[in-house]
N, C-alpha and C positions, 0 to 999 in steps of 0.2 A: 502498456505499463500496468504490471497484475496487481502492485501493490500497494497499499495505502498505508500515509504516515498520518497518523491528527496532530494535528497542530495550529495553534493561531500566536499572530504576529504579537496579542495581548499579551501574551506572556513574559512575553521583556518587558523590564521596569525597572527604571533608572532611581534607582536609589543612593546614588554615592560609594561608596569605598564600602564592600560587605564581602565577608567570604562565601556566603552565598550570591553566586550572581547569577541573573536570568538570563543572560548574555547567551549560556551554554544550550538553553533549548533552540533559540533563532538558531547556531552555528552546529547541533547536531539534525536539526530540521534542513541544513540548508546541504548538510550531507549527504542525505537519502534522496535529493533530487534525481539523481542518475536512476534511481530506481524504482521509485514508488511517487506515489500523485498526493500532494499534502492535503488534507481533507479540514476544514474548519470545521469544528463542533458548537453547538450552541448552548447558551449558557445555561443552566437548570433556575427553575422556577421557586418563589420561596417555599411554597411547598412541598416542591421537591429536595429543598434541602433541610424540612422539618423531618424527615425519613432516616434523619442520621445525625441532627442535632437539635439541640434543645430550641424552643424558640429564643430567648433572651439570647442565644451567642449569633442564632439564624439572625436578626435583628443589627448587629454589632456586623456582620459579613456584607447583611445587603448595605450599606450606611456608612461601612470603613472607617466607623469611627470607633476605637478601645478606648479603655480606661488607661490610666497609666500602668497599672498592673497587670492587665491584659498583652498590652505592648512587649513588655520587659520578659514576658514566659514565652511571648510568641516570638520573641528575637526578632523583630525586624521594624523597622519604621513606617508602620502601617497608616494605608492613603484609602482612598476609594482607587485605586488606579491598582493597589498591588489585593485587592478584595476582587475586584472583578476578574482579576488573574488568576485567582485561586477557584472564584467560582466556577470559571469556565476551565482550568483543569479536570474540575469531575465532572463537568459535561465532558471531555477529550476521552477518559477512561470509560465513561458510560460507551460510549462510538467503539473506543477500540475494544471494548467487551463485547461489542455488538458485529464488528469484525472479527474477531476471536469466534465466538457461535457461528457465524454465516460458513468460516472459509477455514477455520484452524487456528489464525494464528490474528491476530489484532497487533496494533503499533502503534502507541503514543508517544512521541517527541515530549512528554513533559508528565506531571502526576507523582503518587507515588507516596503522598505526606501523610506518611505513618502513624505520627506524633500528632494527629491533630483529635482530642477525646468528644465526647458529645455536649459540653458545653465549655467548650474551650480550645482556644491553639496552644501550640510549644514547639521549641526548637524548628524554626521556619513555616510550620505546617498550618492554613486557618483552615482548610476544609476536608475532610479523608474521602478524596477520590475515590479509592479503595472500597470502603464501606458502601459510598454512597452508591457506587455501579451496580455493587451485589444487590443491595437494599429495593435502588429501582426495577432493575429487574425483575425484583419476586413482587414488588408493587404491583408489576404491571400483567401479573399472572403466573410467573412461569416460580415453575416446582421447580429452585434450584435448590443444587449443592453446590456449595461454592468453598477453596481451597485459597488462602493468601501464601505465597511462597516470600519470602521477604528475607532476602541478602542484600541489602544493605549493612554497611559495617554496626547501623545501634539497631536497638532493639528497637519494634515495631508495638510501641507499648499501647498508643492511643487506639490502635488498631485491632488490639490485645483487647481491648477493656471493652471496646464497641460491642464485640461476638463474643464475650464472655461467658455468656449463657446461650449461646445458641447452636444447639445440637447439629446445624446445618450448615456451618462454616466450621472448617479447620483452618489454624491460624499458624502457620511455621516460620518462624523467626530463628535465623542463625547468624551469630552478632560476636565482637569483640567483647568480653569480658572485662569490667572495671571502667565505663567510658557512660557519656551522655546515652539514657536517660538514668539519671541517681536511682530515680525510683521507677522499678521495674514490674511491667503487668504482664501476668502470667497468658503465655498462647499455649494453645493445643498441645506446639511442641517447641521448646526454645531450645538454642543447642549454644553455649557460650564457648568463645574461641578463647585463647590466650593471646597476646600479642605477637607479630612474627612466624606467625604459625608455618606461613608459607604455602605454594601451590596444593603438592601431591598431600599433604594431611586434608588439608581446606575440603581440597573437591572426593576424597573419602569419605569424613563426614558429611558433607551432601548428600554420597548417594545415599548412604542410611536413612536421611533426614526424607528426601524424595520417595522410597523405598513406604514409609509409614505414612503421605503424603497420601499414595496411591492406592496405599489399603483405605484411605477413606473412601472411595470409591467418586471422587470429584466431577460433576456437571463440566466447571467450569474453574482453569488457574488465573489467578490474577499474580503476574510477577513482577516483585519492588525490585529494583536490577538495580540498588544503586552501588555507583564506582567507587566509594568512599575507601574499599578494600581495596585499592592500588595501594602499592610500596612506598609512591610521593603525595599519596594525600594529606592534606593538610592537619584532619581530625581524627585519621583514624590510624591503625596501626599494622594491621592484619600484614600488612607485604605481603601482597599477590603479584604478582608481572601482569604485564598487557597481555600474555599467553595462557597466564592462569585464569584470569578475568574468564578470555571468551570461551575456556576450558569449563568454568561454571556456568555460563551462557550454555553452552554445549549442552551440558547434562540437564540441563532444564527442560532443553528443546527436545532434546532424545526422550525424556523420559513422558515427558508430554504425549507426544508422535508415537511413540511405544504404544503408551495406553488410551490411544485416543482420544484424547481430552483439549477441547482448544483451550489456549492462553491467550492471555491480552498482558502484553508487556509494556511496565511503567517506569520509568527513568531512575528516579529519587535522588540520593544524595550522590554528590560528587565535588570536591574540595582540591583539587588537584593546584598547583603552580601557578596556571592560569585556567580562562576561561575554555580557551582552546583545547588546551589540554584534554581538560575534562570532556569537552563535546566530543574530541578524539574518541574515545572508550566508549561515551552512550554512542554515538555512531556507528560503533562497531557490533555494540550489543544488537541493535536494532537492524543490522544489515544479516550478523547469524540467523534469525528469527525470519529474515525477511529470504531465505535462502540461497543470501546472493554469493557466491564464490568470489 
């Protein structure tokens, strides 16, 4: 078995009736069994997670305790039990970035929370895996450049604002137009869809967007893969098929492999009908990547 999924079982968390459910990482983890060996990752340290947020929010993560107002931006009913899930997400992205460097291609079952800024969460997000992978990494020596690719259906704004000034990350966000988040923070390079846009538009604007991507000349991708751009998701609009999805899947992976650049691939948002549903699609993402036919 050549290949590795991260994932830990902490990641489910039973919160009652949510459109986001956790459910989907267990049931797209439990899909790559046939093919790859699930890897726990371990949880980053508080000061590993001052590397990418403010202390006062680092404080609020380790402790799962918010304010009321902290609650209500982060949309979820926040526990110590759904803080330790988040924490140990950017431990999962740190591993699969460190899979991604070893071998090509990294696989996390989970990750991905775009929306989370440096002293604050939003829209499901408390920790930015994303961030915090790049961050440790050049913490711990190494001269990266680092590229976010982030197709998820919203904008990548927390993620946006983290490497705002940093001439060493490009940040490319290709999102629905007129949806969550209101207010929008400017990446590298945003590219806004219209609603309905559909496949063959969708994945032309990709390549363009991949295309300026690789003129950066990237270390390392880190890619938000979320399914949110399927036709029956719940939030978003874009109407992609299950054929167009792994079509943009595709072009990531090709363009990757092209230029030699590993990726570490991150789940993110997916709203689909059900639970099932949804892990359908990240399973699928995660099986293109993992080169399984």
């Amino acid at each position: 078995m050549n290949f590795r999924v991260v994932y830990s079982p902490r990641y489910e968390v039973d919160y009652g009736e949510h459109v986001f459910s956790t459910d989907k990482f267990r049931l797209a983890a439990e899909m790559s069994r046939s093919y790859a060996a699930l890897i726990e990752p371990t949880e980053p340290s508080r000061e590993d997670l001052l590397l990418v947020h403010g202390p006062d929010w680092v404080e609020k993560l380790m402790t799962g305790v918010l304010s009321p107002a902290d609650t209500a931006r982060l949309e979820l009913p926040f526990s110590a039990d759904i803080a330790r899930a988040h924490r140990l997400a950017a431990g999962g992205t740190l591993l699969a970035a460190r899979h991604a460097l070893e071998t090509g291609v990294g696989l996390h079952a989970g990750g991905g929370s775009h929306h989370a800024f440096r002293d604050h969460g939003e829209g499901y997000c408390a920790v930015n895996d994303i961030a915090f992978a790049i961050l440790k990494l050049r913490a711990e020596g190494m001269a990266l450049r680092a590229a976010v690719v982030d197709l998820d259906v919203h904008q990548g704004n927390g993620t946006a604002s983290l490497f705002a000034d940093d001439p060493d990350t490009f940040t490319f966000s290709m999102h629905q137009y007129g949806i969550y988040p209101e207010i929008r923070r400017r990446s590298s390079l945003d590219v806004e869809l219209a609603p309905g846009i559909g496949d063959a538009a969708y994945c032309d604007k990709l390549r363009h967007g991949l295309k300026t991507v690789m003129d950066f000349k990237p270390d390392l991708v880190i890619y938000q893969a979320g399914v949110d751009v399927w036709e029956h998701d719940r939030l978003g609009g874009l109407k992609l098929t299950e054929a167009g999805i792994l079509d943009r899947d595709r072009a990531v992976y090709e363009t990757c492999l092209l230029n030699r650049v590993p990726v570490a691939v991150t789940l993110g948002g997916g709203y689909g009908p059900t639970p099932e549903d949804t892990a359908r699609l990240h399973a699928a993402t995660l099986k293109l990547f993992a080169r399984i036919s």
